[in-house]
C-alpha positions in Angstrom: -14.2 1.7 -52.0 -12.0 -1.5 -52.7 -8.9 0.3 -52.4 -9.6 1.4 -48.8 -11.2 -2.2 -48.0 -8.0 -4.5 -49.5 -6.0 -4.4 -45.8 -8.5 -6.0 -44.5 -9.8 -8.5 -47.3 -6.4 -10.1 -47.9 -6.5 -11.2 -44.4 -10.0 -12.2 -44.3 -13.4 -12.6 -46.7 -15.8 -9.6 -45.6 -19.7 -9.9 -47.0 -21.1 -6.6 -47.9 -25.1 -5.8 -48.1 -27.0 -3.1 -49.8 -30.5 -2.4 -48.7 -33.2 0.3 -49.0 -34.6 0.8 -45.6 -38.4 0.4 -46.1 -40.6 3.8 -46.3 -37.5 6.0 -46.4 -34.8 7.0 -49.1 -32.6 5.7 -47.0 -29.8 2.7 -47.5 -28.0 0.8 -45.2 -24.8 -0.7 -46.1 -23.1 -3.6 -44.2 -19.4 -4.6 -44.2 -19.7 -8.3 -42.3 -16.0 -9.9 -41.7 -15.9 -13.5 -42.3 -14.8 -15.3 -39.1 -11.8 -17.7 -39.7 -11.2 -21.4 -38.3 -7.5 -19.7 -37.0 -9.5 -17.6 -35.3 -10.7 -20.2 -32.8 -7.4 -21.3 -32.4 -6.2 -18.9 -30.9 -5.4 -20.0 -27.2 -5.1 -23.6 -28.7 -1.1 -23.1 -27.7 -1.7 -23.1 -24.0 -3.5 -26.3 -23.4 -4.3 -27.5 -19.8 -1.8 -27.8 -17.8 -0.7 -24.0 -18.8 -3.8 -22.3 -18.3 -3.3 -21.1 -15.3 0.4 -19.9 -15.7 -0.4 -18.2 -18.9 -3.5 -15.5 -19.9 -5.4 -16.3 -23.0 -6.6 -13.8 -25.6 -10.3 -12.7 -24.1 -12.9 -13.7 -26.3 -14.0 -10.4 -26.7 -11.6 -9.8 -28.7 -11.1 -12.5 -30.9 -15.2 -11.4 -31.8 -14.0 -7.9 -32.5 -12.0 -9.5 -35.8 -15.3 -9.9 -37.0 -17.1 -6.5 -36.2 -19.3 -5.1 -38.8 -19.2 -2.1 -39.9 -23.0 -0.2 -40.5 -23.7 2.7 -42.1 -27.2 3.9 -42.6 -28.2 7.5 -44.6 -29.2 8.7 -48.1 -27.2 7.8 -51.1 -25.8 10.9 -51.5 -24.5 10.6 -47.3 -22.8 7.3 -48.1 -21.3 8.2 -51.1 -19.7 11.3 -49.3 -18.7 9.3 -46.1 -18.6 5.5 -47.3 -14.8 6.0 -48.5 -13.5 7.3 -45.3 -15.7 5.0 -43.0 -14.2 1.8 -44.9 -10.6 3.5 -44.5 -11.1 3.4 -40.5 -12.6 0.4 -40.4 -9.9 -1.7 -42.7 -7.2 0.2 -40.9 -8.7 -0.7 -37.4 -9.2 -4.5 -37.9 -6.0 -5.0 -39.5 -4.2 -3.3 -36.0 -6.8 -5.8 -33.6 -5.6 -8.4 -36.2 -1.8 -7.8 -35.9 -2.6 -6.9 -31.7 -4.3 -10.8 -31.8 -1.5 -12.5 -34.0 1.4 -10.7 -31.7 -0.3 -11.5 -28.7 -0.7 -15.7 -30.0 3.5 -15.5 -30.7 3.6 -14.2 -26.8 1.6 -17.2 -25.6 3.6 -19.4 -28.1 6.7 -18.2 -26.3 5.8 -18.6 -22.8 4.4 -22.0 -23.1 7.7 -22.7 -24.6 9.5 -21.3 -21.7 7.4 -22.7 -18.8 7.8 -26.2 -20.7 11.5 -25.8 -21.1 11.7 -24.5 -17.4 9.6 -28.0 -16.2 11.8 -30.1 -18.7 14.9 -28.3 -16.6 13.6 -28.7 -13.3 12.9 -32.6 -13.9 16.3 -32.9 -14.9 17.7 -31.3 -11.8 15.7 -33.6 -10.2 16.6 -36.5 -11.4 20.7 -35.9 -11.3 19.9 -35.0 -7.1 18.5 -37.7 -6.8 21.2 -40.1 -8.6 23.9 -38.3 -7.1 22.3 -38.7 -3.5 22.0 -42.3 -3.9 25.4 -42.3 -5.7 26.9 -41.0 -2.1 25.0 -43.4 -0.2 25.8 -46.5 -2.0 29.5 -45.1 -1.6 29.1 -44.4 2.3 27.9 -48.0 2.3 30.5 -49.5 0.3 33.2 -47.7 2.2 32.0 -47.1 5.6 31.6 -43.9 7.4 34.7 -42.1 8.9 32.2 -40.3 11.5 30.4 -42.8 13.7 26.8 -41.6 14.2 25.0 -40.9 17.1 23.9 -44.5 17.8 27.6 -46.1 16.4 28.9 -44.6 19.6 26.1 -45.8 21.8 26.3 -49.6 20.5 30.3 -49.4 21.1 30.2 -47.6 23.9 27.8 -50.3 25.7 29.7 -53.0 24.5 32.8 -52.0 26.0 31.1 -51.2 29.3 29.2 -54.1 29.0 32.7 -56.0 28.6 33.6 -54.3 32.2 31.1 -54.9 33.6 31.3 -58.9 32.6 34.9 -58.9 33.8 33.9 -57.7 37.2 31.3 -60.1 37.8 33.7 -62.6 37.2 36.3 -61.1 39.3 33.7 -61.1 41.8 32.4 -64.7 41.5 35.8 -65.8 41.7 36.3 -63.9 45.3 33.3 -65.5 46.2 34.0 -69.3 45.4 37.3 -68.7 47.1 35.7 -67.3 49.8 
């Protein structure tokens, strides 16, 4: 009975009850695991501002670590059957147990990478941003090569407004001597 049970108890305490049911010959024997605090912990990894970019471990089965097992019959029934009922059940837990702990490292792992990916995008961020303010402090300092739109405009009207200046002179000039 122990041999078949040890999988499971060296990863987790199990409670086992014996009782006659009442008015029968028959037992019923119960194999409780013990719920662990790691248990709970579970989808600790992914926090707040993950939970929507990564899928936590259903609760369902995170409860299923703890599944009794029941068996209910005569003595001579659960002798017969009690070996290869705790064999199934050990072996069982132990694979939801290893499903659960592989499925934390995955979580573990993608929090990782969507934090290391938010890390990389700040960066890139910040270096566009220094490097855009970088080639505008130079474009001040130096002066732009290519006028802009409104550069031409301003010198444009300033040299026509020089002509036309000039020829108002000219033509208050013709005037006086006129």
């Amino acid at each position: 009975m122990f041999t078949e049970l040890m999988p499971l108890i060296q990863q987790r305490p199990v409670t086992i009850t014996v009782a006659v049911l009442s008015g029968s010959r028959q037992i019923r024997v119960n194999v409780v695991p013990k719920t662990l605090e790691k248990d709970n912990q579970v989808n600790d990894k992914i926090g707040y501002s993950n939970k929507e970019k990564v899928a936590k471990i259903p609760d369902e089965a995170i409860k299923a670590l703890t599944t009794p097992l029941s068996l209910t019959g005569t003595a001579e029934e659960i002798d017969a059957e009690l070996a290869q009922a705790l064999k199934e059940f050990a072996e069982s837990h132990v694979q939801l147990q290893k499903t659960v702990d592989h499925a934390k490292e995955q979580i573990a792992e993608a929090v990782r990478a969507i934090e290391e990916r938010d890390r990389n995008k700040a960066k890139v961020k910040t270096a566009a941003r220094s490097a855009t303010a970088a080639e505008d402090a130079s474009v001040i300092k130096t002066g732009s090569n290519n006028p802009g739109l409104f550069d031409a405009a301003v010198s444009t009207a300033s040299k026509g407004d020089s002509k036309a200046d000039s020829e108002i002179d000219v033509g208050a000039e013709q005037l006086k001597q006129a």
